[in-house]
Backbone bond lengths (Angstrom), bond angles and torsions (degrees), N, CA, C in turn:
res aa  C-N    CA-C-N  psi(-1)  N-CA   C-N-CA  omega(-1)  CA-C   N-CA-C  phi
1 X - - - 1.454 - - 1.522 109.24 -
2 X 1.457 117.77 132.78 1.902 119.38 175.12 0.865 78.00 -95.21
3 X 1.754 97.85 162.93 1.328 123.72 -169.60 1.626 87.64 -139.33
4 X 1.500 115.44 146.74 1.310 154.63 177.67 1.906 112.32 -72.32
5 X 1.593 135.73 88.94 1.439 102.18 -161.82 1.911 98.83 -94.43
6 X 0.980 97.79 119.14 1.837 104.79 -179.35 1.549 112.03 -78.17
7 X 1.903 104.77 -46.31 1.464 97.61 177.05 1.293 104.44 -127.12
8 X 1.766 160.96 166.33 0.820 153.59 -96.50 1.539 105.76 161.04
9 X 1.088 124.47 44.96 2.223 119.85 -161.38 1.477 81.94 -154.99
10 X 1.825 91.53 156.84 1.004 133.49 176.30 1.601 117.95 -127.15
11 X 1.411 133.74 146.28 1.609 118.11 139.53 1.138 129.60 -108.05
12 X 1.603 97.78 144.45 1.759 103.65 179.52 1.299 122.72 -60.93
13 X 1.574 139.06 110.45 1.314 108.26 -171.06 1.924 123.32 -85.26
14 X 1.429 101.91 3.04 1.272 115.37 161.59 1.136 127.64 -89.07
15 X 1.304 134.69 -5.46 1.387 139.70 168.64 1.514 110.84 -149.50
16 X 1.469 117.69 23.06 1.316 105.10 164.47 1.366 129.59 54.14
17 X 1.653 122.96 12.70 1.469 122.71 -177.34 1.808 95.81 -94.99
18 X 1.430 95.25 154.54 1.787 95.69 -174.69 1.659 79.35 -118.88
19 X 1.660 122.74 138.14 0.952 144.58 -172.06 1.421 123.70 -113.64
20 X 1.105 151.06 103.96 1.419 138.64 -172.28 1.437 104.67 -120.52
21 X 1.307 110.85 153.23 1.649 128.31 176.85 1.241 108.96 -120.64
22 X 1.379 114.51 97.62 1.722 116.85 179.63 1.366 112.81 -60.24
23 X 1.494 127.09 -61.11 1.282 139.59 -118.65 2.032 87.94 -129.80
24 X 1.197 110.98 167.15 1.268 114.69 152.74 1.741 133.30 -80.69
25 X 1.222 105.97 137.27 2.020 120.62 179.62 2.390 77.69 65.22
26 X 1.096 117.61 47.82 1.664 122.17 165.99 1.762 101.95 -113.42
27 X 1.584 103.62 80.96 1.912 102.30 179.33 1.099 66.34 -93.35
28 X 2.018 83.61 150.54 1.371 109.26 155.52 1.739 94.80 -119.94
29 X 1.333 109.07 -142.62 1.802 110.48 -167.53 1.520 86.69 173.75
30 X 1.461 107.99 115.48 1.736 108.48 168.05 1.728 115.55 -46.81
31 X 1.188 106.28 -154.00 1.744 99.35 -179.44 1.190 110.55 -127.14
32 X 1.713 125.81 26.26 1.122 132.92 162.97 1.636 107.36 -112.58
33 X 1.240 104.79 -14.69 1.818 113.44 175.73 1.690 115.35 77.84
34 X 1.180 106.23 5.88 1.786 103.53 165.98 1.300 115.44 -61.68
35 X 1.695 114.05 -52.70 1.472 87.46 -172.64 1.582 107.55 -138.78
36 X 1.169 129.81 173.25 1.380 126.26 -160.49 1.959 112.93 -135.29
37 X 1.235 113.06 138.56 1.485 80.88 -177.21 2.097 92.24 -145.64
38 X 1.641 105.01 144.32 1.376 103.80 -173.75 1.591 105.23 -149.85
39 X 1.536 115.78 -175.10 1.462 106.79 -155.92 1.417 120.22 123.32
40 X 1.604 115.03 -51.07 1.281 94.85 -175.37 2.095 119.94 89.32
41 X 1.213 73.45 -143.12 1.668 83.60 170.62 1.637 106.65 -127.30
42 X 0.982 106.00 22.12 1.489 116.06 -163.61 1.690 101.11 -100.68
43 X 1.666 107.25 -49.93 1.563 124.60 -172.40 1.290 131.30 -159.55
44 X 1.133 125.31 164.60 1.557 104.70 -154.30 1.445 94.00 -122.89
45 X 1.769 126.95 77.90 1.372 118.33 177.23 1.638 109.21 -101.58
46 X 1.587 123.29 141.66 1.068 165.48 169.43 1.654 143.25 -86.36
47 X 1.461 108.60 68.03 1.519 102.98 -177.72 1.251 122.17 -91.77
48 X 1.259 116.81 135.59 1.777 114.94 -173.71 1.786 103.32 129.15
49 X 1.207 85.63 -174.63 1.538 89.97 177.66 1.396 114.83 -102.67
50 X 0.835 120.44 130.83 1.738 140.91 173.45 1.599 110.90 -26.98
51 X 1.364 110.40 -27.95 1.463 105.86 -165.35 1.921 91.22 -109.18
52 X 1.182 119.60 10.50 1.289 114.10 -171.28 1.636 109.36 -106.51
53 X 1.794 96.43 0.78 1.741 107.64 -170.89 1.307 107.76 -118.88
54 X 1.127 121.68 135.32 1.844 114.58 143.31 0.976 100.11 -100.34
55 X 1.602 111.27 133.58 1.587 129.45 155.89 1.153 119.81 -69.38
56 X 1.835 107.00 128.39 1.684 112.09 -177.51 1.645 103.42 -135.11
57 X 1.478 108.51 44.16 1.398 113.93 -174.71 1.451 112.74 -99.59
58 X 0.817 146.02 133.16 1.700 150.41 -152.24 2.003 107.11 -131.00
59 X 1.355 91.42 110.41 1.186 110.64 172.03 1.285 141.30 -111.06
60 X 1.871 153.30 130.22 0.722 125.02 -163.08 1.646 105.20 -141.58
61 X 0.990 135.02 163.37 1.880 148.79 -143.23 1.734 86.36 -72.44
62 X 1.386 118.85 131.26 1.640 114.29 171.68 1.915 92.96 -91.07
63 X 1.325 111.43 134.85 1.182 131.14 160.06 1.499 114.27 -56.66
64 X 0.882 122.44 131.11 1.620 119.30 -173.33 1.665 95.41 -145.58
């Protein structure tokens, strides 16, 4: 099943910044610089370590 990406953010759990990537190749980087997240609605890329994020990206079933 593809999935549809509507929203595109993460939070830092070391500095508490919530991060979103509107647009495509749009990184952002919280404001402590652990982790980074870009894509857009296009893709769902992820810099940092896995345990340094909560995911707050919202996805939904692509109609085909």
């Amino acid at each position: 099943m593809r999935l549809k990406i509507i929203v595109n953010a993460i939070r830092c759990k070391n500095c508490l910044s919530v991060i979103e990537s509107v647009d495509h190749h749009d990184m952002k980087w919280c404001t402590c610089g652990k982790v980074a997240i870009d894509g857009g609605t296009q893709y769902l890329k992820r810099t940092g370590l896995l345990e340094d994020y909560d995911e707050l990206s919202y996805c939904v079933p692509l109609n085909e």
